[in-house]
Structures are given as C-alpha cells and as structure tokens.
C-alpha positions in Angstrom: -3.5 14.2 -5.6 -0.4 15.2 -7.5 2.9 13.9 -7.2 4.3 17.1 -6.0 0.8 17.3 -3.7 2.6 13.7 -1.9 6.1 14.9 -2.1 5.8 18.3 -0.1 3.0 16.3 2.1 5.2 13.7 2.9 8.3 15.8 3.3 6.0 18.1 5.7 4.9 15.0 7.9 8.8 13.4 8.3 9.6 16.4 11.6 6.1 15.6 12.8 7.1 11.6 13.1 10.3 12.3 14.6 9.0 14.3 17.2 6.5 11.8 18.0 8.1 9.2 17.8 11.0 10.2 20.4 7.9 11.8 22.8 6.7 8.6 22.8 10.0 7.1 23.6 11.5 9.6 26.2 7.7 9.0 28.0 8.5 5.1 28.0 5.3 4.6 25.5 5.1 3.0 22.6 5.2 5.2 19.6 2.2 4.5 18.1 2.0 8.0 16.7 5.3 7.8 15.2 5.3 4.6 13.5 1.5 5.8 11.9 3.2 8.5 10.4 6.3 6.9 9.6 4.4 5.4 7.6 1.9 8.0 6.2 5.6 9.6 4.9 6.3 6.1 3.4 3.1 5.9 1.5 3.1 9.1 0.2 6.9 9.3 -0.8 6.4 6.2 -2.3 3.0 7.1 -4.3 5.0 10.9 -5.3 7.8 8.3 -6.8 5.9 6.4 -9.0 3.4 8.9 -10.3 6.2 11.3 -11.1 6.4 12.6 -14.7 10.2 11.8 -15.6 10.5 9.4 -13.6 11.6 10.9 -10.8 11.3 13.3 -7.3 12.3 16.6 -7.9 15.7 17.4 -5.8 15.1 19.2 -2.4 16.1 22.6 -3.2 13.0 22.3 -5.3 10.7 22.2 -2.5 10.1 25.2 -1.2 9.3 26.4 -4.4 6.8 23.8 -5.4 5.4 24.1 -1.6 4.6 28.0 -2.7 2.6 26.7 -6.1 0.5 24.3 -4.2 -0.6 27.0 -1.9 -1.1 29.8 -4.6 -3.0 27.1 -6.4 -5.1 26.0 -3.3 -5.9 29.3 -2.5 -7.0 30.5 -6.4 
C-alpha cells in the first residue's frame, strides 16, 4: 500500500468513525465500532506519515485529486 493508498483510506474511514461512534453513544452502547476505526484511521494516518516521500502528507486540497488517481489506477 502506498502512502497516498493510507492517506485517502484513512481520510475516507474518519466520517465513518464519527458516525459510529456517536450511534453507539446516542443508543447507550459502547462504541466498539467507533473506537476500531478510530483507530484503523490512526494506523493508517500514521503509516501514510512515515512512508511519505518528502517527508510529509500532502495538504488536503490535494485529496480529491489523488483520490481520482488511485481509482483510475485501480481500475487500469
């Protein structure tokens, strides 16, 4: 997996955390959900940071065009 692969992935997954996460909470569970990919989004942020080439992320106004690469290359 690319760094850019885990930045848009991880990027994708932070709504899908929220969401379950305050499910969980306005159904008086425990967000089991939301803490598992609270940390998936960790991981993978984490993993895109090191592995970067220059060092760093790419800024966010970047994503939707890297997003669009990784699918024309998934899909070539």
């Amino acid at each position: 997996m690319t760094a850019e692969a885990a930045y848009v992935l991880g990027l994708a997954l932070v709504p899908l955390a929220l969401l379950a996460g305050i499910s969980a909470w306005a159904d008086g569970r425990r967000p089991w959900m939301g803490g598992a990919l609270t940390l998936a989004v960790v991981g993978l942020l984490g993993f895109a940071w090191m592995t970067a080439p220059e060092g760093g992320l790419p800024p966010l106004s970047d994503v939707p065009e890297t997003a669009l690469r990784l699918v024309v290359t998934a899909f070539r």
